[in-house]
N, CA, C and O of each residue as an XYZ file, in Angstrom:
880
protein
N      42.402    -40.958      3.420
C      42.413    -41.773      2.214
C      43.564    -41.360      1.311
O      44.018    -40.223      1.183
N      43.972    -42.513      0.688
C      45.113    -42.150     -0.830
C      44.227    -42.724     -2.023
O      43.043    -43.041     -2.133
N      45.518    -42.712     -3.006
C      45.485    -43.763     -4.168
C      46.932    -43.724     -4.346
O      47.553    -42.662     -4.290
N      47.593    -45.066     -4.601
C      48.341    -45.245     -5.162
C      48.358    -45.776     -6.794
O      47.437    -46.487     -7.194
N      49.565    -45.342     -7.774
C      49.216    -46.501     -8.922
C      48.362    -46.653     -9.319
O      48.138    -47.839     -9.560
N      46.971    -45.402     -9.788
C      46.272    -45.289    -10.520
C      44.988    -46.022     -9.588
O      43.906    -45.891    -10.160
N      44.902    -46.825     -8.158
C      44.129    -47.469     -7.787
C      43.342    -46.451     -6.490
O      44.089    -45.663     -5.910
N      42.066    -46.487     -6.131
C      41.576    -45.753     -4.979
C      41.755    -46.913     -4.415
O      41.839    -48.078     -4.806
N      41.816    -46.119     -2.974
C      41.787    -47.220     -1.874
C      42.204    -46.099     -0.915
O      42.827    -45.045     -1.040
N      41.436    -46.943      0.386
C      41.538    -45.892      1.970
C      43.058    -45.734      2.354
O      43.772    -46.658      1.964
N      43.627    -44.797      2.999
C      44.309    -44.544      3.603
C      44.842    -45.623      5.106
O      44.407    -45.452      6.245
N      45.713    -46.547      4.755
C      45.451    -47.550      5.837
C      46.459    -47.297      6.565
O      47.471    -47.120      5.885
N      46.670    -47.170      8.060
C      47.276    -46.860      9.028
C      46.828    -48.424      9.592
O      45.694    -48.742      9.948
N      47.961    -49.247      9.572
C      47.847    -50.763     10.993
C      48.094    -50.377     12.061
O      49.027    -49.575     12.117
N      47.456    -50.721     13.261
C      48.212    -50.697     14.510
C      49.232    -51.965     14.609
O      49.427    -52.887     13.818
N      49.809    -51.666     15.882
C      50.729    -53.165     16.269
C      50.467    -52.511     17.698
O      50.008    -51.415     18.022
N      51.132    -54.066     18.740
C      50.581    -53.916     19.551
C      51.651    -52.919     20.943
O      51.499    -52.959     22.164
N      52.281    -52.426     20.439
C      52.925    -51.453     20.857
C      52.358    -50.036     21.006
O      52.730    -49.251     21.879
N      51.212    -49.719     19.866
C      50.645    -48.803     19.602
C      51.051    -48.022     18.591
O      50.271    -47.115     18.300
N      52.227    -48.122     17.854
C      52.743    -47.779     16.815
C      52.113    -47.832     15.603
O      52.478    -48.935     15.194
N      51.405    -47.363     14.758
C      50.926    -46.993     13.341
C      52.147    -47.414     11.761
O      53.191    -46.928     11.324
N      51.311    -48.456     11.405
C      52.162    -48.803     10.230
C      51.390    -48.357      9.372
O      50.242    -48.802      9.405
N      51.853    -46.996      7.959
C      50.923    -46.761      6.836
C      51.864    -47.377      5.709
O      53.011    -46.971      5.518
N      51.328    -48.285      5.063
C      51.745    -48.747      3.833
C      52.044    -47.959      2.784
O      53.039    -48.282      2.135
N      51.253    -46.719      2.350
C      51.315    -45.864      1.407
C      52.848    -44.990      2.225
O      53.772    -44.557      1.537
N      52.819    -44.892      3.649
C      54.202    -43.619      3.706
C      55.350    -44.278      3.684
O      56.429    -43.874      4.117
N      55.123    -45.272      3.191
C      56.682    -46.620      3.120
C      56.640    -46.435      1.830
O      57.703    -45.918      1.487
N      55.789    -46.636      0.747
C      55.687    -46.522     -0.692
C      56.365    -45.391     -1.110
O      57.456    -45.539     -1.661
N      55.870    -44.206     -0.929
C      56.485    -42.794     -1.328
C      57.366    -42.422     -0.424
O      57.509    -41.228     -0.687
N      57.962    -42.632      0.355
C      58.893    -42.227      1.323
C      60.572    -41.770      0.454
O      61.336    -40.810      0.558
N      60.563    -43.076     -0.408
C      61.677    -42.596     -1.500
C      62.005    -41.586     -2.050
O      63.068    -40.977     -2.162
N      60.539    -41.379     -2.553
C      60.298    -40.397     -3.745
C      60.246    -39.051     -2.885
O      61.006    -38.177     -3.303
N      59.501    -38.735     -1.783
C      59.744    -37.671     -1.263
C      60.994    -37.176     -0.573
O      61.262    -36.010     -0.284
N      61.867    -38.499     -0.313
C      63.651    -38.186      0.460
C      64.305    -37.556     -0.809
O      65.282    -36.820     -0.674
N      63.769    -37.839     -2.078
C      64.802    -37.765     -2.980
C      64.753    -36.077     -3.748
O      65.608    -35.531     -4.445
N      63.231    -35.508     -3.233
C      62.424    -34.219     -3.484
C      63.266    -33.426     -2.272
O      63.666    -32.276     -2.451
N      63.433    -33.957     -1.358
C      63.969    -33.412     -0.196
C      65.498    -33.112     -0.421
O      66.093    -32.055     -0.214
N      66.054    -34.475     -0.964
C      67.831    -34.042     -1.084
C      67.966    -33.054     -1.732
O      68.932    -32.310     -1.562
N      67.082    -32.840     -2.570
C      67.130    -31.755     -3.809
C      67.088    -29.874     -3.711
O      67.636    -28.917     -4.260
N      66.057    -30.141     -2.636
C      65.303    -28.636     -2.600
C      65.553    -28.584     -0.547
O      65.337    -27.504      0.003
N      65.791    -29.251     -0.072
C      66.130    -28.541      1.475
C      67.391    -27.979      1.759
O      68.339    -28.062      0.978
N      67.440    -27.324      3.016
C      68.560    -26.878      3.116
C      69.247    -27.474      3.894
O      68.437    -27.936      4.697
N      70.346    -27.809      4.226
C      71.288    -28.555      4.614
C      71.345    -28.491      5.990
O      71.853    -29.410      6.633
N      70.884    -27.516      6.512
C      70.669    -27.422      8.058
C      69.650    -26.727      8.553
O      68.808    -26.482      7.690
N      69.399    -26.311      9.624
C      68.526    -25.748      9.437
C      67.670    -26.526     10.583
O      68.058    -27.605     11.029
N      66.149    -25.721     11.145
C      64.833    -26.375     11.511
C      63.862    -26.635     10.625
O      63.458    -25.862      9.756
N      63.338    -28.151     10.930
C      61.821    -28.446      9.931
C      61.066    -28.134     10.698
O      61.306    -28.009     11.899
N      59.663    -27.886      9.983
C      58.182    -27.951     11.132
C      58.100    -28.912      9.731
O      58.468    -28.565      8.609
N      57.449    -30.360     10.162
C      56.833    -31.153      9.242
C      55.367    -31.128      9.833
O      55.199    -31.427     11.015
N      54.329    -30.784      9.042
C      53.076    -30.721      9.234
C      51.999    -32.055      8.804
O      51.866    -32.674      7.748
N      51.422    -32.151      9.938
C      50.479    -33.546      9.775
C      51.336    -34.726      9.818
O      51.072    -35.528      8.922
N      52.033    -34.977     10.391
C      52.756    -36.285     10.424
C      52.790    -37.452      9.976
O      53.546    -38.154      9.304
N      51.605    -37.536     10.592
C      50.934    -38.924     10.219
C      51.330    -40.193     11.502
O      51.008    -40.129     12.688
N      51.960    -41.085     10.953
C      52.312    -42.402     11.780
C      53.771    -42.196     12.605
O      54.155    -42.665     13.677
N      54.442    -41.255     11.599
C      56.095    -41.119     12.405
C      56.669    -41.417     11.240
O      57.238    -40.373     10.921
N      56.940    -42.537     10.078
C      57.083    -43.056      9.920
C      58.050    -42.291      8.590
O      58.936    -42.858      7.950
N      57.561    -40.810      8.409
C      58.366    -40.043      7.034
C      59.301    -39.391      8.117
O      60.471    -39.595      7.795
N      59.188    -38.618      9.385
C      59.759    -38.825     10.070
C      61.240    -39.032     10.371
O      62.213    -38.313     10.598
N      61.024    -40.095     10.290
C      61.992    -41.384     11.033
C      63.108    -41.320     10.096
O      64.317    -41.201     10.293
N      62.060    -41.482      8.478
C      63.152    -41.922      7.460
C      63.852    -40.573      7.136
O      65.029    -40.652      6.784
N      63.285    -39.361      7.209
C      63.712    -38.210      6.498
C      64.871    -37.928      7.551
O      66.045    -38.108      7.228
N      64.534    -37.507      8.749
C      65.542    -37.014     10.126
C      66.658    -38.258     10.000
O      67.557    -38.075     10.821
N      66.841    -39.384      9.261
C      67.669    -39.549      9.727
C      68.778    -39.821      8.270
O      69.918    -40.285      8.257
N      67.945    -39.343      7.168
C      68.658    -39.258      6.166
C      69.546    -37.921      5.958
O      70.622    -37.902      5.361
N      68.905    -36.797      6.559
C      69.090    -35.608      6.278
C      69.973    -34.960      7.615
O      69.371    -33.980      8.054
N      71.159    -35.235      8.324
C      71.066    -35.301     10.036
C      71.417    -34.129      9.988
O      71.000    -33.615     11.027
N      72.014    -33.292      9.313
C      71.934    -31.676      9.035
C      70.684    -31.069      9.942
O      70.946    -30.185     10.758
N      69.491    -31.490      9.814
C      68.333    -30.911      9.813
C      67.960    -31.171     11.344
O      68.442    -32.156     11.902
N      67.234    -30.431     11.932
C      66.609    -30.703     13.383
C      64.992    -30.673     13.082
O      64.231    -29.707     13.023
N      64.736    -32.121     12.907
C      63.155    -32.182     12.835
C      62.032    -32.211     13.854
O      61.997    -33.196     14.592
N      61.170    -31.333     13.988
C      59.954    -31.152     14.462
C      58.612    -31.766     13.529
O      58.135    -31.452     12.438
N      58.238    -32.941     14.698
C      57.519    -33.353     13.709
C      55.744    -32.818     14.303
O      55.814    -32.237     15.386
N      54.396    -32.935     13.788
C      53.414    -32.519     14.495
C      52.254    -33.154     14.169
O      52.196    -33.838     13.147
N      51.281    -33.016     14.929
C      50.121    -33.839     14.623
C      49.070    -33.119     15.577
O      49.404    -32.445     16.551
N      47.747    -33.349     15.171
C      46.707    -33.077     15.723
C      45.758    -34.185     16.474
O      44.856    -34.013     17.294
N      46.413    -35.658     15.764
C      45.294    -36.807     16.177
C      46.589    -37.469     17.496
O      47.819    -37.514     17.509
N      45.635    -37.841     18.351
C      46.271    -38.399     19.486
C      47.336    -39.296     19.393
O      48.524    -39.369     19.708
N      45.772    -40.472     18.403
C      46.601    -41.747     18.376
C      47.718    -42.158     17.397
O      48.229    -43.267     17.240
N      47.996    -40.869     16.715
C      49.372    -40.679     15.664
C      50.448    -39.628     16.309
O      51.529    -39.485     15.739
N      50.086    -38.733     17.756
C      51.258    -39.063     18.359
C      52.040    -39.723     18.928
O      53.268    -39.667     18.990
N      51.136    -40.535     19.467
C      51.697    -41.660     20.018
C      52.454    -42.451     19.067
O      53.444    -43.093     19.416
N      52.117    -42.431     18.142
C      52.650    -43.733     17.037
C      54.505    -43.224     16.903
O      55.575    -43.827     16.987
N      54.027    -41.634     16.628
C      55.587    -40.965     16.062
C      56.487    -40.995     17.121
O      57.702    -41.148     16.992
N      55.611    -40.781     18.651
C      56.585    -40.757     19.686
C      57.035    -42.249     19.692
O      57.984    -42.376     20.465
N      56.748    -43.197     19.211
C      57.134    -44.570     19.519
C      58.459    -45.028     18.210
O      59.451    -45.743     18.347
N      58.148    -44.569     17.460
C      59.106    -44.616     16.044
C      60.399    -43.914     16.637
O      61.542    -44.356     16.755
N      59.817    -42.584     17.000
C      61.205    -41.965     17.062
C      62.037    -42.320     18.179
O      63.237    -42.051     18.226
N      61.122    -43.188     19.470
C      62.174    -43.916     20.195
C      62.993    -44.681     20.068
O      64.063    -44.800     20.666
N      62.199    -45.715     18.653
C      63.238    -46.780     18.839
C      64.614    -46.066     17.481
O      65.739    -46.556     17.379
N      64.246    -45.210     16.862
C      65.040    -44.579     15.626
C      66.436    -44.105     16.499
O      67.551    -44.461     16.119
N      66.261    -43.371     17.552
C      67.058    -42.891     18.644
C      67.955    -42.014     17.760
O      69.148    -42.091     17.466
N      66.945    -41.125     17.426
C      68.018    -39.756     16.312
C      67.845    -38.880     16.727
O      66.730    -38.364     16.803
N      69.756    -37.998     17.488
C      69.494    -36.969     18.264
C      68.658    -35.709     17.371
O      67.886    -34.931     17.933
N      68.905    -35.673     16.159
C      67.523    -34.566     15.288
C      66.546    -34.662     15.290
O      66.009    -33.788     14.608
N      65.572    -35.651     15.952
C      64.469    -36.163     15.830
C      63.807    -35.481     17.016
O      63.980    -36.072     18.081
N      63.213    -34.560     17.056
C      62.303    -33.940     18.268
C      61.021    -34.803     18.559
O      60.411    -35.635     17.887
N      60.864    -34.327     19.709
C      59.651    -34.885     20.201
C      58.416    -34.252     19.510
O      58.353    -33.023     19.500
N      57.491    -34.930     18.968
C      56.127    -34.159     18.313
C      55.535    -33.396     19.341
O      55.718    -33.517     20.552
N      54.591    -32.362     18.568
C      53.737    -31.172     18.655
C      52.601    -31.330     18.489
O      52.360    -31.413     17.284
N      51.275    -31.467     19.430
C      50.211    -31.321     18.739
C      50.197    -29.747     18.054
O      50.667    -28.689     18.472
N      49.402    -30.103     16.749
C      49.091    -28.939     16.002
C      48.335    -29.171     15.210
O      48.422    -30.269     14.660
N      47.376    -28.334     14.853
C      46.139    -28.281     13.739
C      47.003    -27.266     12.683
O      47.624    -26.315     13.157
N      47.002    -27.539     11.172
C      47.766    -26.898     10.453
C      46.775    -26.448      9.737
O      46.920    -25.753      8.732
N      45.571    -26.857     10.264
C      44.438    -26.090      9.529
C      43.862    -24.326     10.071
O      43.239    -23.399      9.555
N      44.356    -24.546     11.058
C      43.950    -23.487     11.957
C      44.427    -22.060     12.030
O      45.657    -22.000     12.012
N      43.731    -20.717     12.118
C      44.293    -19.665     12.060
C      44.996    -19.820     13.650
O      44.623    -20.327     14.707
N      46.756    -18.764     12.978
C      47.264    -18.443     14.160
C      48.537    -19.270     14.950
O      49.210    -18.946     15.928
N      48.561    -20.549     14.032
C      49.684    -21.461     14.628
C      50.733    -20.426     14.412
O      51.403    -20.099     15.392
N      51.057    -19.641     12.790
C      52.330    -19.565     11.822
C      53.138    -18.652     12.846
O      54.092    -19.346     13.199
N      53.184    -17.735     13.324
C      53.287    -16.771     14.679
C      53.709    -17.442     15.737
O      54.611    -16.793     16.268
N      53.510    -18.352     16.257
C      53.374    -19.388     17.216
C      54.593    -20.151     17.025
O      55.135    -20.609     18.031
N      55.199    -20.394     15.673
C      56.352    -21.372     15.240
C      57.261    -20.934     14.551
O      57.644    -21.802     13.766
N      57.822    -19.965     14.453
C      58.221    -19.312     13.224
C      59.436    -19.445     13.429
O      59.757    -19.821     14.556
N      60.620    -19.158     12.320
C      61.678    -19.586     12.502
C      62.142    -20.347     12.039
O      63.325    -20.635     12.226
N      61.267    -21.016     11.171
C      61.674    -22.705     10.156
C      62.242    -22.277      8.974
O      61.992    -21.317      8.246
N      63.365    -23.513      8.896
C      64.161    -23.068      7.648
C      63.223    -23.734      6.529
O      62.929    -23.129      5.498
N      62.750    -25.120      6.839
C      61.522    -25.640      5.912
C      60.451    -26.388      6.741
O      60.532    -27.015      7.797
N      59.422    -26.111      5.911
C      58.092    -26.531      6.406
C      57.342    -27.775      5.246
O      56.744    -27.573      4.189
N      57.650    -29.011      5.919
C      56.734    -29.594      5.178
C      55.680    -30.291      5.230
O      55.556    -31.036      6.202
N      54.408    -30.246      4.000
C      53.482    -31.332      4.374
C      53.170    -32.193      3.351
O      53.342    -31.805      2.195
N      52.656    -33.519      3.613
C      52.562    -34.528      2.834
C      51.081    -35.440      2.684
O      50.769    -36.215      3.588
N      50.226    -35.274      1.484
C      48.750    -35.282      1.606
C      47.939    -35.473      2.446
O      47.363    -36.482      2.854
N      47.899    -33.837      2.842
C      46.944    -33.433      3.399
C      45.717    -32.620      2.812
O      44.532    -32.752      3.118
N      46.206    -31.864      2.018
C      45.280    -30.769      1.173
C      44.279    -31.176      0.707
O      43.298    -30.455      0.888
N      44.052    -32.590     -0.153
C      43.074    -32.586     -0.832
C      42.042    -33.911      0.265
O      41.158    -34.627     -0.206
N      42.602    -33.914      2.092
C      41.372    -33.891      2.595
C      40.761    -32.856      3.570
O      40.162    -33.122      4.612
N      40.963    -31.870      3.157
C      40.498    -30.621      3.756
C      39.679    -29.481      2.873
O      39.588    -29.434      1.646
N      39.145    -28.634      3.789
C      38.358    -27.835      2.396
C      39.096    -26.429      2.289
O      39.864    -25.868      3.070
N      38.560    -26.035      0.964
C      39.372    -24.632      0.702
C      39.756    -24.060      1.090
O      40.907    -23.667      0.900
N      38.769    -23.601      2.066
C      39.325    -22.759      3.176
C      40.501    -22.599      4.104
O      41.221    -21.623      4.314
N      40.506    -24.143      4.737
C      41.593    -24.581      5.495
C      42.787    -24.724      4.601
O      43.733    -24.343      5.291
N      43.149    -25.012      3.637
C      44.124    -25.057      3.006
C      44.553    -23.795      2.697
O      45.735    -23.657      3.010
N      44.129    -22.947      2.272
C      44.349    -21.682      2.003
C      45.066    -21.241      3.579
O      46.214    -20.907      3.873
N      43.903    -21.400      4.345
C      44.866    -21.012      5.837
C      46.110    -21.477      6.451
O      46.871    -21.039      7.313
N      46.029    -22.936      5.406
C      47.394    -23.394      5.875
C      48.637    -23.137      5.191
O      49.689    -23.702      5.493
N      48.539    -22.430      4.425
C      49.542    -21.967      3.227
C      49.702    -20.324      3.917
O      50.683    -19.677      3.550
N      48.954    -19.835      4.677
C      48.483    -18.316      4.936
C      49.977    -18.555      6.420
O      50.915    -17.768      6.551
N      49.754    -19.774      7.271
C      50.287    -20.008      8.852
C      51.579    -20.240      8.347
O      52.632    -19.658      8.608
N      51.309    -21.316      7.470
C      53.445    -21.815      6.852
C      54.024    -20.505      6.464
O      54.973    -20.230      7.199
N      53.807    -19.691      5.656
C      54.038    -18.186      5.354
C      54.885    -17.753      6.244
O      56.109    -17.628      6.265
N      53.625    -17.444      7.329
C      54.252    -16.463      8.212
C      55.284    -17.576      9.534
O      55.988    -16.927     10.309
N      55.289    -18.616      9.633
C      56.511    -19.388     10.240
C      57.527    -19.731      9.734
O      58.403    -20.374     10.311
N      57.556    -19.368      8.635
C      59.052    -19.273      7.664
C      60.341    -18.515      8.499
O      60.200    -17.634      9.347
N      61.549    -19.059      8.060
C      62.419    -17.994      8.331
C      62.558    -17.016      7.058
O      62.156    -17.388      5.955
N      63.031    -15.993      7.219
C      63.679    -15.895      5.733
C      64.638    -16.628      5.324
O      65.689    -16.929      5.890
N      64.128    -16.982      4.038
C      64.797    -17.298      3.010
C      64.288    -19.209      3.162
O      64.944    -20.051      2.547
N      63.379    -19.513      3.828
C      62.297    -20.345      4.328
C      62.271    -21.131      3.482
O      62.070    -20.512      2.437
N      62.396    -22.634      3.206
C      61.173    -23.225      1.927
C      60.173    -24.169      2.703
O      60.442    -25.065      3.503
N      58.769    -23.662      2.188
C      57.915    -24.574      2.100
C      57.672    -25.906      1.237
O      57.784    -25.302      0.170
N      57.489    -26.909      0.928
C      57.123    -28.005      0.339
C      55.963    -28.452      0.614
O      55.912    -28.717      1.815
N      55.090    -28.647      0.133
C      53.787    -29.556     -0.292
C      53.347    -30.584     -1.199
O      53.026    -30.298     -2.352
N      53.319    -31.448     -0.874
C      53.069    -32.836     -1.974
C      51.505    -33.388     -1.796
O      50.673    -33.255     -0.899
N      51.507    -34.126     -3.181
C      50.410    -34.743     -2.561
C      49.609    -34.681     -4.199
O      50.164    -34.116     -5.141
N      48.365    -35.293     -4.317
C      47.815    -35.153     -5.647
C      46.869    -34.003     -5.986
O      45.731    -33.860     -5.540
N      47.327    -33.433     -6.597
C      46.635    -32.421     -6.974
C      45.840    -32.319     -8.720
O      46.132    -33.029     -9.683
N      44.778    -31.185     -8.668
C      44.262    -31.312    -10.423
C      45.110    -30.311    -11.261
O      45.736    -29.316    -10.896
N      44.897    -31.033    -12.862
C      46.183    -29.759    -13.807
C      45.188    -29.066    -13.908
O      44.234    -29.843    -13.941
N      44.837    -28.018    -13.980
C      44.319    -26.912    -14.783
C      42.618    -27.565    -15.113
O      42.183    -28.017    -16.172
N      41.876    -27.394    -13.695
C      40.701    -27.924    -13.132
C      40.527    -29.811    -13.309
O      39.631    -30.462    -12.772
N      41.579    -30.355    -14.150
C      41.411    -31.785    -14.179
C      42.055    -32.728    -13.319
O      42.873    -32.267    -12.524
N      41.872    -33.801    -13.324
C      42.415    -35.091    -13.027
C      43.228    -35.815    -14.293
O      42.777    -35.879    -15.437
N      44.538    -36.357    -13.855
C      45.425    -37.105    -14.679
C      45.227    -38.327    -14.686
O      46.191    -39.018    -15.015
N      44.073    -38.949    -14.372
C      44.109    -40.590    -14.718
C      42.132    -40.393    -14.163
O      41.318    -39.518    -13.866
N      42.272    -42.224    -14.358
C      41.011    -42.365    -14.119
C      41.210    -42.761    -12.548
O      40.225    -42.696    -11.813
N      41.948    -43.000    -12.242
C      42.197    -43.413    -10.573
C      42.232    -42.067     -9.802
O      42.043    -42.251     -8.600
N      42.337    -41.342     -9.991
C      42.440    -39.730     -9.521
C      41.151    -38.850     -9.680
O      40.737    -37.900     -9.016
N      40.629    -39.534    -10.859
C      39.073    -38.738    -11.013
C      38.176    -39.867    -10.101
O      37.212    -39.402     -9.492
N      38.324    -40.672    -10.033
C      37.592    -41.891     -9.393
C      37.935    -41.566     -7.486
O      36.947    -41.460     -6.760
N      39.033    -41.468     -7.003
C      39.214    -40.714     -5.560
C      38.896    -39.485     -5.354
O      38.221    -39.087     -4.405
N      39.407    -38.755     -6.310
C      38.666    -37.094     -6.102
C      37.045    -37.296     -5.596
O      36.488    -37.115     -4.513
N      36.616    -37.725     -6.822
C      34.885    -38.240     -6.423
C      34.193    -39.013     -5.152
O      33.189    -38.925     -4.446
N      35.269    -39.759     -5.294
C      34.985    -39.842     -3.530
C      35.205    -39.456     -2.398
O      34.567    -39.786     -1.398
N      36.104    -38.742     -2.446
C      36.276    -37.642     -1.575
C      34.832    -36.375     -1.644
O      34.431    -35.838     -0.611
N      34.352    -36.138     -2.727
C      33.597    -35.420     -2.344
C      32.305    -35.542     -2.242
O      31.429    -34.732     -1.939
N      32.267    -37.286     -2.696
C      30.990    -37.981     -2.402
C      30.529    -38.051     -0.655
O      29.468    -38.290     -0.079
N      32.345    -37.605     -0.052
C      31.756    -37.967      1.593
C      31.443    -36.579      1.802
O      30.323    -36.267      2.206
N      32.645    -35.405      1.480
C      32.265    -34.271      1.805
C      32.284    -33.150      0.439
O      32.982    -33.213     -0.573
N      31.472    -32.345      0.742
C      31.562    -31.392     -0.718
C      32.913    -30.471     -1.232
O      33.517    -30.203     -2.271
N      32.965    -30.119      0.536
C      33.628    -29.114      0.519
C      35.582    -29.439      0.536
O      36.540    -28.672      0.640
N      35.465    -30.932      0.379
C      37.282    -31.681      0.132
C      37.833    -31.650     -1.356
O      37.679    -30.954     -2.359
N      38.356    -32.461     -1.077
C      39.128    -32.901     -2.716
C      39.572    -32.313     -3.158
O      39.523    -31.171     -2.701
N      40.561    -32.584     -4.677
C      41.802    -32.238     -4.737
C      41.316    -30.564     -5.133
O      40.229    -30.060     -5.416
N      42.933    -29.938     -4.966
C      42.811    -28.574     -5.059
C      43.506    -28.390     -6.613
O      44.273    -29.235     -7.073
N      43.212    -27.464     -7.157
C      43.729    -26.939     -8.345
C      45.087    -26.568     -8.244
O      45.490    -25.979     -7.241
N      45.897    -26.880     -9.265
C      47.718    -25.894     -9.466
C      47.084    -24.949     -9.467
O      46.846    -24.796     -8.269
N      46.562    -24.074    -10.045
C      46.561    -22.981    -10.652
C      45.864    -22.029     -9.230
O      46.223    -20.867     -9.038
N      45.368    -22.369     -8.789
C      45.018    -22.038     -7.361
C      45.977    -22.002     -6.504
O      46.516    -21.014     -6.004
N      46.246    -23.455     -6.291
C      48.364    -22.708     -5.279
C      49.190    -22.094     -5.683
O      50.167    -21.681     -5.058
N      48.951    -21.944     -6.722
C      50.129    -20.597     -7.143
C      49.726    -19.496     -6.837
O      50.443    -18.633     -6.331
N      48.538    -19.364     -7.094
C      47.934    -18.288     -6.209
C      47.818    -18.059     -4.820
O      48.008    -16.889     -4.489
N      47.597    -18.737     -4.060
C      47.558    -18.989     -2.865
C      49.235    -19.111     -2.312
O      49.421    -19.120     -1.095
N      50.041    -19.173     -2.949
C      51.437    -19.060     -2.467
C      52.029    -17.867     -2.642
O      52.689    -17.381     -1.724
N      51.882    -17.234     -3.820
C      51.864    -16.106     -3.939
C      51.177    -15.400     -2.728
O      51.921    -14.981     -1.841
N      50.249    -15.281     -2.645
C      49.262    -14.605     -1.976
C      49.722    -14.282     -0.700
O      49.480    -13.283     -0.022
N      50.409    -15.245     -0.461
C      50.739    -15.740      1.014
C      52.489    -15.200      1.127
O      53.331    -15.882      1.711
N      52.782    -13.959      0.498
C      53.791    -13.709      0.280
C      55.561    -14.333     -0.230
O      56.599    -13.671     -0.216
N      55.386    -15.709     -0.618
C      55.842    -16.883     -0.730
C      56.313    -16.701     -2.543
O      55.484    -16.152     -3.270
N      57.421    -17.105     -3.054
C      57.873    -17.296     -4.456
C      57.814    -18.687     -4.540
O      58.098    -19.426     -3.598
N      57.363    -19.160     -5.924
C      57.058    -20.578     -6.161
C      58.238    -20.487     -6.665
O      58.435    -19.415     -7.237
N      59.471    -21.534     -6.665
C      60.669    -21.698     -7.279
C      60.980    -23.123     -8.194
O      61.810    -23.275     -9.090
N      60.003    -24.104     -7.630
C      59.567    -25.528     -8.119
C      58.273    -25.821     -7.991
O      57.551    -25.522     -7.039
N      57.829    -26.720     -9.465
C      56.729    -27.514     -9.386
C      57.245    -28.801     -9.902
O      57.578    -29.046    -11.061
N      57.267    -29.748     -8.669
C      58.289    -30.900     -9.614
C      56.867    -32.208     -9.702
O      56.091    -32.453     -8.778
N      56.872    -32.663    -10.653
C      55.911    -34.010    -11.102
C      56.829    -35.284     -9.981
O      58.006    -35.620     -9.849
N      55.847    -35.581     -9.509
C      56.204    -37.005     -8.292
C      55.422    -38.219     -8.782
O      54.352    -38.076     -9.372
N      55.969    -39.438     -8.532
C      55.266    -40.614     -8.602
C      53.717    -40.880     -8.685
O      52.986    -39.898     -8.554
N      53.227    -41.941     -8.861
C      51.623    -41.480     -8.973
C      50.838    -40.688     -9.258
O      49.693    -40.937     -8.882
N      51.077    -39.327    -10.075
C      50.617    -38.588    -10.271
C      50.617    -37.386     -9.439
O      49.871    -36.429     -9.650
N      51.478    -37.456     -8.480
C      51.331    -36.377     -7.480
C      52.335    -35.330     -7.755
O      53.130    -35.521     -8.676
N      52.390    -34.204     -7.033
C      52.800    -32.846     -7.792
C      53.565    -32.143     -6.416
O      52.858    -32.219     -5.411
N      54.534    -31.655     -6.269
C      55.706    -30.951     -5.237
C      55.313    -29.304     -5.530
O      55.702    -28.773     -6.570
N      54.780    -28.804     -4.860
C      55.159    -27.314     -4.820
C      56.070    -26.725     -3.385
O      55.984    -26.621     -2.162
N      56.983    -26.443     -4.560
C      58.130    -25.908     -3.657
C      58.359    -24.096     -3.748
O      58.440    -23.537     -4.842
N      58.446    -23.288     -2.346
C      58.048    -21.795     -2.692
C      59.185    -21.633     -1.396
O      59.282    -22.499     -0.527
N      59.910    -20.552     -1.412
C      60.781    -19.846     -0.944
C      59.982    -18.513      0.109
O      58.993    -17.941     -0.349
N      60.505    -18.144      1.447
C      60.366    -17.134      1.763
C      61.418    -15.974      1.336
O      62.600    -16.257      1.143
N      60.893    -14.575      1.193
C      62.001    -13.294      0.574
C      62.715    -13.463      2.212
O      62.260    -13.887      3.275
N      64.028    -12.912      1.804
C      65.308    -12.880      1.878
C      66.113    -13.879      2.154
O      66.097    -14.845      1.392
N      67.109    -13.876      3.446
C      68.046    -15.099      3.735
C      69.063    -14.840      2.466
O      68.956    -14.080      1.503
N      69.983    -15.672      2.805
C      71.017    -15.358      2.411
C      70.928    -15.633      1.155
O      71.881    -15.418      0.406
């Protein structure tokens, strides 16, 4: 699920009959996150982009950024398939073939390490504490030095919600499960910290959504 524009509403992924995944919302923000990206990535370098989704940020980022050699990943079947189908017809030699991966899971970060940036794009606030915490714990340790992580997505200020469309999805999110919904700033800073990680940006994004951007120690 998202909200865009102050409105709840599900997370809609179309099929077509190719098998390819169209999400309306990762066409919407796709801008706003290329433009978070020109800003704060590094110019070359490996991505691990976490949770993928459809392909579709993908497509647009790897081929805005061609500096970069993107790895993209996913855990759900039918959204690898989607990305492997995007990135065929995109035909961008930076564009790797996807990874299944659970970014929720202890033990990937070891497994991948070496990334100049790691990014993910709302995922956090449908997962529970726990897992998020672990996934901030795995990006950590798959950093290169001098690493940046990025995370977007809507988050609460200082235990609240910024609109009524945000308190109205939060709530339903935890009307399905208890243990989801949005996570606190004041908690990822902690949790980035924690995770041996320097927060260097918190940039305000469209819709209410919030960029935490954190550095691994050293690198050049």
């Amino acid at each position: 699920m998202t909200r865009e524009d102050d409105t709840v509403r599900p997370s809609v992924a179309y099929p077509s009959e190719d098998g390819r995944l169209h999400a309306p919302a990762a066409e919407r923000n796709a801008g706003a996150i290329l433009r978070l990206l020109q800003q704060h990535a590094p110019s070359t370098g490996r991505v691990l982009e976490l949770a993928s989704g459809t392909g579709q940020h993908a497509v647009t980022f790897a081929a805005a950024l061609p500096g970069l050699d993107w790895l993209p990943s996913e855990v759900d079947a039918a959204r690898l398939k989607s990305i492997r189908i995007w990135s065929a017809e995109a035909g961008l030699s930076n564009l790797r073939d996807p990874i299944r991966l659970d970014a929720t899971a202890p033990g990937w970060g070891r497994a991948h390490t070496g990334q100049d940036m790691i990014l993910l794009v709302n995922l956090l606030h449908l997962v529970p504490e726990k897992a998020a915490m672990t996934l901030v714990t795995e990006a950590a340790q798959a950093l290169a030095p001098g690493g940046r992580l990025i995370l977007y997505g809507p988050f609460l200020r200082g235990g609240e919600t910024t609109s009524d469309g945000d308190a109205a999805f939060d709530a339903s999110l935890r009307a399905q499960d208890p243990a989801i919904g949005y996570k606190d700033d004041f908690d990822m800073v902690d949790w980035i910290h924690a995770a041996g990680l320097e927060l260097t940006g918190l940039v305000e994004m469209p819709s209410n959504n919030l960029a935490f951007v954190a550095h691994a120690p050293g690198g050049g």
